[in-house]
C-alpha positions in Angstrom: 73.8 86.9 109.2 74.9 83.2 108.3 76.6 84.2 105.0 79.0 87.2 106.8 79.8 84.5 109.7 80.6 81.9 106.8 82.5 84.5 105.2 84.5 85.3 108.5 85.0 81.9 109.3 86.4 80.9 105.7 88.6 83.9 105.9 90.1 83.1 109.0 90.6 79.1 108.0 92.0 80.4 104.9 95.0 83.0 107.2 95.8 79.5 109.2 95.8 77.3 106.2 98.3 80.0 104.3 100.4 79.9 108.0 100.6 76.3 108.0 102.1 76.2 104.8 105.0 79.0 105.8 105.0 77.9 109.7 108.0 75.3 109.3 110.3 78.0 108.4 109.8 80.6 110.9 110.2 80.2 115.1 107.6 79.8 117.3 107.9 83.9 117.9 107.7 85.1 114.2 104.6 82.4 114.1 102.7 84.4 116.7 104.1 88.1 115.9 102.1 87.2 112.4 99.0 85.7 114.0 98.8 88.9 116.8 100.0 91.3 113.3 96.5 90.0 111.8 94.6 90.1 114.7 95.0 93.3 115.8 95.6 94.4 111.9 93.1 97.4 112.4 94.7 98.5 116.1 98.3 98.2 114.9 97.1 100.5 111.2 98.8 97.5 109.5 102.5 97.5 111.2 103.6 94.2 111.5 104.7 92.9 114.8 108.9 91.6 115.0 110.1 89.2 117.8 113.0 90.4 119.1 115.0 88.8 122.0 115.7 90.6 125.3 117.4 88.6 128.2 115.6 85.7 128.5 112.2 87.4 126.8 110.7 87.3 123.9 109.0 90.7 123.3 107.1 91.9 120.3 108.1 95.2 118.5 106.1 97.2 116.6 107.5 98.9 114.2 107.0 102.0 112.6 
């Protein structure tokens, strides 16, 4: 049980580690449209999340 939570834990260290490096050129949306693409990777069958502007919102859209 220790390894697979080491394992988790490296793996999600190693996402924000490979996001910091990237982060500078994208906007605060595009930052968390990846972050909320990976965390709900298995929900979302592997669509990537887009910020798109509406009004004054920021909304995500999935695309197909």
């Amino acid at each position: 049980m220790a390894d697979k939570v080491q394992m988790v834990l490296s793996r999600i260290g190693a996402f924000f580690n490979r996001l910091k490096a990237i982060a500078e050129q994208l906007s605060p949306e595009a930052i968390w449209a990846v972050i909320l693409s990976v965390a709900f990777l298995v929900w979302l069958r592997g669509k990537p999340l887009h910020p798109v502007m509406e009004g004054s919102q920021t909304l995500l859209l999935l695309t197909a």
